[in-house]
C-alpha positions as CSV (number, residue, x, y, z in Angstrom):
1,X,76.5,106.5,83.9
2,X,73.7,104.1,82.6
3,X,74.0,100.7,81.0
4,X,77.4,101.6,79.1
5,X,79.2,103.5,81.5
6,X,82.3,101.3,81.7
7,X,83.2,102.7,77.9
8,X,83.2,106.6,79.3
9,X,84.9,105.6,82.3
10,X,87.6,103.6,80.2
11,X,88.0,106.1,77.7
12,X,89.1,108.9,80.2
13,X,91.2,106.7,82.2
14,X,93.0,105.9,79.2
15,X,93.4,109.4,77.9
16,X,93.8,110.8,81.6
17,X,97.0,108.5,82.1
18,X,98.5,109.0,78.9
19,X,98.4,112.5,78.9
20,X,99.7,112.8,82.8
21,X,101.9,110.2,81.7
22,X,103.9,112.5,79.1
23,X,103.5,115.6,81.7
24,X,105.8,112.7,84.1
25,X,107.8,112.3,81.5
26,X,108.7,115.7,80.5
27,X,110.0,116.9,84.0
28,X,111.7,113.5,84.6
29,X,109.8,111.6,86.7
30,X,108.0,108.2,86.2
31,X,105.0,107.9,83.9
32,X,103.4,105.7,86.9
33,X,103.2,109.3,88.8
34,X,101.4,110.9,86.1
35,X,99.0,107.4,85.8
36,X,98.1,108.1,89.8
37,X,97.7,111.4,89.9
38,X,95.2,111.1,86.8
39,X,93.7,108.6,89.2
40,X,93.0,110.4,91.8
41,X,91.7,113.4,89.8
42,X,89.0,111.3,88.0
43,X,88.2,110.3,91.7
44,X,85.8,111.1,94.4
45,X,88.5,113.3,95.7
46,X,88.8,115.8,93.3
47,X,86.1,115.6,89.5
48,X,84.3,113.1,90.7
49,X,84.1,111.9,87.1
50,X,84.6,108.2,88.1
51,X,84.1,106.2,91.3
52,X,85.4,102.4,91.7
53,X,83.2,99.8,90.0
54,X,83.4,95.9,90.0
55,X,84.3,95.6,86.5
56,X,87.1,98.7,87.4
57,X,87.9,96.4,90.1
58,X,88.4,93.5,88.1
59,X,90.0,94.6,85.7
60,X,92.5,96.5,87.3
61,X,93.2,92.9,89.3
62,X,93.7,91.4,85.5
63,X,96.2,94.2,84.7
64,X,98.3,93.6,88.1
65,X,98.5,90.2,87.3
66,X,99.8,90.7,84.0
67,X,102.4,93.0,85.0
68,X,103.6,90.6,87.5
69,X,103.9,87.7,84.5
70,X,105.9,90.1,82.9
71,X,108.1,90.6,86.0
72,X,108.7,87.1,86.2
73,X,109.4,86.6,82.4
74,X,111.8,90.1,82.3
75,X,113.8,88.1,85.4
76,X,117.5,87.6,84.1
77,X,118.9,84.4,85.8
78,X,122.2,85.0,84.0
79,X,122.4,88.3,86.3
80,X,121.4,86.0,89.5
81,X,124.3,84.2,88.9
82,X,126.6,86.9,88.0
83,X,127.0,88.1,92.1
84,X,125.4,85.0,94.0
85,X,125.5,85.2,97.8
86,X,126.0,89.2,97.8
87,X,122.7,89.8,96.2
88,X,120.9,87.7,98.2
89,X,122.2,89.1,101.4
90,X,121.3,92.9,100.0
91,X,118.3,91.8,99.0
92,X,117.2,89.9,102.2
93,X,118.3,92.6,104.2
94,X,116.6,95.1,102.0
95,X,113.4,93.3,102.8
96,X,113.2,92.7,106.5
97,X,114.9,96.2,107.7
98,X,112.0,98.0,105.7
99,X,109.4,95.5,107.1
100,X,110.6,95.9,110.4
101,X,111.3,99.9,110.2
102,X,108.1,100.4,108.2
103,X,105.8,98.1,109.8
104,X,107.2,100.1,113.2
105,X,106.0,103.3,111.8
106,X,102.7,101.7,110.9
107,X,102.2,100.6,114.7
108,X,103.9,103.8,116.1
109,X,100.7,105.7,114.5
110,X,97.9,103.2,114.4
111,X,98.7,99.9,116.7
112,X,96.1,99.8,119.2
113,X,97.4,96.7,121.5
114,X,99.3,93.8,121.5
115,X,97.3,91.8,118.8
116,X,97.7,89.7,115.4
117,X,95.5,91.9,113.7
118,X,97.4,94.9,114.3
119,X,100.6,93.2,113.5
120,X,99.3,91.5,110.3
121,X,98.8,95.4,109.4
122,X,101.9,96.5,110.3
123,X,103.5,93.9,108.7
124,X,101.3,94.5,105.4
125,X,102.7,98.1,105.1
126,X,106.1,97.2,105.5
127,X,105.6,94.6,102.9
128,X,104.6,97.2,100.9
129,X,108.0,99.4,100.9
130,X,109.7,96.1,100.8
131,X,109.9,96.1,97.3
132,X,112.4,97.8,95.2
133,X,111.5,99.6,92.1
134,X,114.7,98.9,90.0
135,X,114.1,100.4,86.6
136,X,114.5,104.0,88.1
137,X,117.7,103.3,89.3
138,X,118.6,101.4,85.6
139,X,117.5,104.3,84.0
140,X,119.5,106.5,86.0
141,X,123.1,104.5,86.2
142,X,122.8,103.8,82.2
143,X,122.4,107.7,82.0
144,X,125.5,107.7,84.2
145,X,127.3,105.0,82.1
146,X,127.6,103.1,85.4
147,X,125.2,100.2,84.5
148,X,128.0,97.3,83.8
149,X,130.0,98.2,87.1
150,X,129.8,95.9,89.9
151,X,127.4,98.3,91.5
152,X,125.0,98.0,88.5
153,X,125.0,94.4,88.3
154,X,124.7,94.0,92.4
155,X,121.8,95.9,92.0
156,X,120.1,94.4,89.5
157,X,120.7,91.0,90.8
158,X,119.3,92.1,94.5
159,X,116.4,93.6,93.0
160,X,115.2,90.4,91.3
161,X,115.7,88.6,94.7
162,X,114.1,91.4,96.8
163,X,111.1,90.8,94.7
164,X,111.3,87.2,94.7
165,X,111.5,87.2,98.8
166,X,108.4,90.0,99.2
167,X,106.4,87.8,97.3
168,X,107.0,85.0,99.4
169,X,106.4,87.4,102.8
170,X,103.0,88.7,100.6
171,X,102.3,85.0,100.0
172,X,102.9,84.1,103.8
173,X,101.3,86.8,104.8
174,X,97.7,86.4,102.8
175,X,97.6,83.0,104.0
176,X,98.5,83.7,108.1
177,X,95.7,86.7,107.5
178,X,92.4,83.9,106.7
179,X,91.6,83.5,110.4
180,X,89.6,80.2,109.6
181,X,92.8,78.8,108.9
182,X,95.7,77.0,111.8
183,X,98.9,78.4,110.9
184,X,100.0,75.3,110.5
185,X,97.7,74.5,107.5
186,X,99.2,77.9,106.2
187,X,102.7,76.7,106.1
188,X,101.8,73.3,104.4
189,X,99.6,75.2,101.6
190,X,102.3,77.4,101.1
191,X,105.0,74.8,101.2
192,X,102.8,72.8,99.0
193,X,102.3,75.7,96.7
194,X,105.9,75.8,95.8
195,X,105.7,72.0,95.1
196,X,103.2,72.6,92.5
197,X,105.5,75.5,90.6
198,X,108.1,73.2,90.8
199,X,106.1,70.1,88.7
200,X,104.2,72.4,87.1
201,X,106.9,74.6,86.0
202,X,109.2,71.7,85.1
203,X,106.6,70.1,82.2
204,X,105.3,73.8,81.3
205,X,108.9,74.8,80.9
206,X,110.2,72.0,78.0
207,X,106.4,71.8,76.6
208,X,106.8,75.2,75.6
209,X,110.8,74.7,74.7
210,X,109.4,71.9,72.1
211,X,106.6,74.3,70.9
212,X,109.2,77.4,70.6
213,X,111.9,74.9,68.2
214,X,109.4,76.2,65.4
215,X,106.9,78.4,67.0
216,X,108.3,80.9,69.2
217,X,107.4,83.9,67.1
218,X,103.7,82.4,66.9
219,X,101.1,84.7,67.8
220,X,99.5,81.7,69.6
221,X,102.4,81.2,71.7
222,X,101.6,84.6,73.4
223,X,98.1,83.4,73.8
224,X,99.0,80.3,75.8
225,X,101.4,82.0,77.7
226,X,98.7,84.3,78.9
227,X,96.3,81.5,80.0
228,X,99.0,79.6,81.6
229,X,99.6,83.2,83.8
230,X,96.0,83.2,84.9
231,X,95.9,79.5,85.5
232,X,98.9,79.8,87.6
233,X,97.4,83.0,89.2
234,X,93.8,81.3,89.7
235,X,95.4,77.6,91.2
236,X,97.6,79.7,94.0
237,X,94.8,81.8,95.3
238,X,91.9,78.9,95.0
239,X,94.0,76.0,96.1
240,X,96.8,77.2,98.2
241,X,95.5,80.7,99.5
242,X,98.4,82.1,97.7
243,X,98.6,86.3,96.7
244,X,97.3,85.5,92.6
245,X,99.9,87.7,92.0
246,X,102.4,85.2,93.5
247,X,101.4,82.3,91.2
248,X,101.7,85.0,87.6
249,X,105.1,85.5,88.7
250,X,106.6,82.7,89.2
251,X,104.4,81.8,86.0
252,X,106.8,84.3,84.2
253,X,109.9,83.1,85.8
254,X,109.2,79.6,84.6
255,X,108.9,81.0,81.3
256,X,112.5,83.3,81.6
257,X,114.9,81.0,80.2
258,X,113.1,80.8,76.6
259,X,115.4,83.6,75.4
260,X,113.2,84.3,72.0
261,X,110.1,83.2,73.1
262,X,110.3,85.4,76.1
263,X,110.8,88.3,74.2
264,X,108.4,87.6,71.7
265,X,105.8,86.9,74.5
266,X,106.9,89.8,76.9
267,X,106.7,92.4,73.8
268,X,103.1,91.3,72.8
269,X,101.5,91.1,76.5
270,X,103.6,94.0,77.8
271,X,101.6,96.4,74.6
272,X,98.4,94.8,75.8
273,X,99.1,95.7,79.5
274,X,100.5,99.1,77.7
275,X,97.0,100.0,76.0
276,X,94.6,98.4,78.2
277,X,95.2,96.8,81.6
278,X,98.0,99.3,83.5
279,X,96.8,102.5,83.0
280,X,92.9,101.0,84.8
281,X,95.1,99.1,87.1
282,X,97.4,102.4,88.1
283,X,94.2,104.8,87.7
284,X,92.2,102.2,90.1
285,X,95.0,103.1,93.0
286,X,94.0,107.1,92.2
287,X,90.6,106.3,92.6
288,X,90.8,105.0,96.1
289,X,93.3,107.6,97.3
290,X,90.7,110.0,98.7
291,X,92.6,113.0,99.8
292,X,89.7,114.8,100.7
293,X,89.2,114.0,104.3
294,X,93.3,113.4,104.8
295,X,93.9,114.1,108.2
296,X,96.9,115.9,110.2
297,X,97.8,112.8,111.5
298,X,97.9,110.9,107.6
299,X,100.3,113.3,106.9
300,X,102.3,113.6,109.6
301,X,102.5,109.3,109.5
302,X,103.3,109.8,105.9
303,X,106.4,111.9,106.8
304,X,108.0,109.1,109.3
305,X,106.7,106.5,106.7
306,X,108.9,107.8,103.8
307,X,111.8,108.8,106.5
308,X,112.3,105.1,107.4
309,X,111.3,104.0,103.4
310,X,114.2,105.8,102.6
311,X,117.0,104.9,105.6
312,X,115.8,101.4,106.3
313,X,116.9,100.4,102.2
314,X,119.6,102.3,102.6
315,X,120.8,100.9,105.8
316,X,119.6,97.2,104.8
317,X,121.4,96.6,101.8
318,X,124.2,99.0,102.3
319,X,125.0,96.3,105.2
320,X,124.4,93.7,103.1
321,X,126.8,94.8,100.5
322,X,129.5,96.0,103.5
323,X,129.3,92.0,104.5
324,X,130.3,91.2,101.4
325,X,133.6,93.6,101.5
326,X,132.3,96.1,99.2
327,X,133.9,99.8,99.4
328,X,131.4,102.0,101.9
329,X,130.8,104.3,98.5
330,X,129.7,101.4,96.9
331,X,127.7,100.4,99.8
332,X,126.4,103.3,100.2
333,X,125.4,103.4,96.0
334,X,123.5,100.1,96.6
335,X,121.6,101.1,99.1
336,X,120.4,104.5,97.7
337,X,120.1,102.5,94.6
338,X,117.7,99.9,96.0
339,X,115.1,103.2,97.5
340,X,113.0,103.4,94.5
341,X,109.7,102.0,94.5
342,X,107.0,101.3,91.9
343,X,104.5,98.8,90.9
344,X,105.3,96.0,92.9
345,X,104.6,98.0,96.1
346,X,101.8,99.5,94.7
347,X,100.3,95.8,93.9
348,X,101.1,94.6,97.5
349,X,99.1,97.9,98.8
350,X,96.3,97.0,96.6
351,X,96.3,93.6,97.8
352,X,96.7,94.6,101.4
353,X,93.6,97.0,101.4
354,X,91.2,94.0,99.2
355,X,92.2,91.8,102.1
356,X,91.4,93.6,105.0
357,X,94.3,94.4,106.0
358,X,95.5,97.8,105.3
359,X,93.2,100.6,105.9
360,X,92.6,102.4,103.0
361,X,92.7,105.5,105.0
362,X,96.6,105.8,105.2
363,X,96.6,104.9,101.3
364,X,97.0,108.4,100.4
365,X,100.2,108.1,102.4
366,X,101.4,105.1,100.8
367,X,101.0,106.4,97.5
368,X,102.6,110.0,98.5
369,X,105.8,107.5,99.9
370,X,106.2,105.7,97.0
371,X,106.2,108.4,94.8
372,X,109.0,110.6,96.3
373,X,110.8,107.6,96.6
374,X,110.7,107.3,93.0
375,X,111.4,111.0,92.5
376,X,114.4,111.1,95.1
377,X,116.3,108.0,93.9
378,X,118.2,109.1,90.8
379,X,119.1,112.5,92.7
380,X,120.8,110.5,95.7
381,X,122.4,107.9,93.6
382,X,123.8,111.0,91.0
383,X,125.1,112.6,94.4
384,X,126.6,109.3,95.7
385,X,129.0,109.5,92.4
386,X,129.2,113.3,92.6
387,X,132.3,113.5,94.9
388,X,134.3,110.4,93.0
389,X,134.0,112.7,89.5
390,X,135.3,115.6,91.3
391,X,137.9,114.3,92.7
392,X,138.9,112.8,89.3
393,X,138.0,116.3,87.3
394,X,140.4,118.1,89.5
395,X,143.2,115.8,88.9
């Protein structure tokens, strides 16, 4: 496309997504579907308008670090608080059971011996489904009027922690995955890395109280929120072999109890990820889907992939929430409600296939999973209440 080929190419991603985007939008679904599918039709696999380039590829690494800043700075401690031990169980269990059940389905398909390599990709893909996608199931339970029941704040509480603990696998993960490196020296970085937050966060966080007494609606604020993000990002992948991704959330959660200067910084980076960063980052996972030489087999492993996506959540943190002595409906509404995913396992993907260590092959199927999981979410959990207002209707 010559010398100035990155303007067309960013030019149609951006108009691509948007208008997929709306389409998404109109029958209900997430505007992220409508961002991958415009994706994957500017791709190789479809057009061919657009192929992956390095500055695609780095920008599109910019833009998932920024949504992960905002992650962190969007995370409400106050909720965290709100059901303690119960979230964290759901949310522990809603990790591991989808690692274990996904990662399964991974080595059902592909394993190929008794190796680390194999089980670093396993594990990678079930890392990937580990997330939960919450703001679905928001969306859909404020629809409902059911957001400030003790089903609504379980779940957003569990959400926040489900995030917080696949980021921490992600993190363990990229760092066990550098064969030049003893496990051991692995643990210590890792170990170490949280160390570093902790000091690092702790004279960040009342700098930026002092500066936000008479500056928190400062454009400037937002500008040194920004390039403490990529610092963050740039010390936990250079020094401690940390996901970058890993050190701009916790970057954001540092950040989270700055009540007006978090939303005054969240508003102005979340437009800039809005208009410029997301839609290359979410077209950049269309790009590499090439569904033009999926096989039987792809589709077949994307079937059992989104079977145990789906029952492994449900299952996980509908156990969790049983342990806790909630009803089995309720159970049953935190687990469906906990199914969704988005971004974050999106990002994880991403970062799995730049390491090595998912094969981008099965990435059509990754992206198929996550986006009936999105799809099927608010139609389970609207069927999950379905019987209750009934019952009550007929009285």
């Amino acid at each position: 496309m010559g010398a100035y080929g990155y303007l067309f190419a960013i030019a149609l991603i951006l108009l691509f997504t948007k208008l997929f985007g709306i389409a998404s939008a109109k029958v209900h679904m997430p505007q992220v579907v409508g961002a991958l599918v415009a994706g994957v039709l500017l791709g190789p696999s479809c057009f061919g308008l657009l192929e992956e380039s390095d500055f695609l590829l780095k920008t599109s690494e910019i833009g998932v670090i920024m949504l992960m800043f905002t992650a962190g700075i969007d995370t409400d401690i106050s909720e965290l608080k709100k059901t303690g031990g119960a979230a964290l169980v759901i949310a522990a269990l809603g990790v591991f059971v989808p690692i274990l059940g996904c990662g399964g389905a991974y080595y059902l398909f592909f394993g190929n011996g008794f190796n680390t390599s194999e089980f670093l990709s396993a594990a990678f893909v079930g890392v990937v489904f580990a997330a939960t996608s919450v703001s679905i199931t928001v969306e859909t339970l404020t629809e409902m009027g059911k957001i400030k029941s003790n089903v609504g704040a379980t779940l957003l509480a569990a959400a926040i922690i489900d995030d917080i603990i696949g980021i921490i696998v992600l993190s363990v993960l990229t760092g066990v995955s550098d064969k030049s490196v003893s496990p051991v020296i692995v643990t210590v970085k890792i170990l170490l890395f949280f160390v570093f937050t902790a000091v690092v966060g702790f004279i960040v966080y009342h700098l930026f109280k002092i500066i936000a007494v008479h500056h928190s609606h400062n454009r400037r604020i937002a500008v040194w929120a920004l390039a403490f993000c990529l610092l963050m990002a740039y010390c936990a992948e250079r020094f401690f072999g940390v996901a970058d991704i890993t050190g701009a959330y916790f970057a954001g959660v540092i950040l989270c109890n700055l009540t007006d200067m978090r939303q005054y910084v969240a508003k102005k980076l979340t437009v800039t990820s809005y208009l410029f960063f997301s839609p290359i980052f979410f077209a950049g996972i269309g790009l590499r889907t090439d569904i033009s030489g999926i096989t039987v087999k792809v589709l077949l492993f994307a079937a059992v992939l989104f079977f145990m996506a789906v029952i492994t959540k449900v299952i996980g943190c509908g156990l969790g929430a049983r342990i806790f002595k909630m009803s089995r409906k309720d159970s049953l509404r935190v687990g469906v409600g906990m199914v969704a995913r988005g971004e974050v396992a999106l990002m994880v993907a991403q970062k799995g296939i730049t390491s090595g260590n998912i094969n981008p092959d099965i990435l059509p199927a990754i992206v198929l999973c996550v986006i009936l999981a999105a799809l099927i979410t608010p139609v389970l959990l609207k069927l999950t209440y379905k019987e209750k207002e009934t019952a009550v209707s007929s009285r």
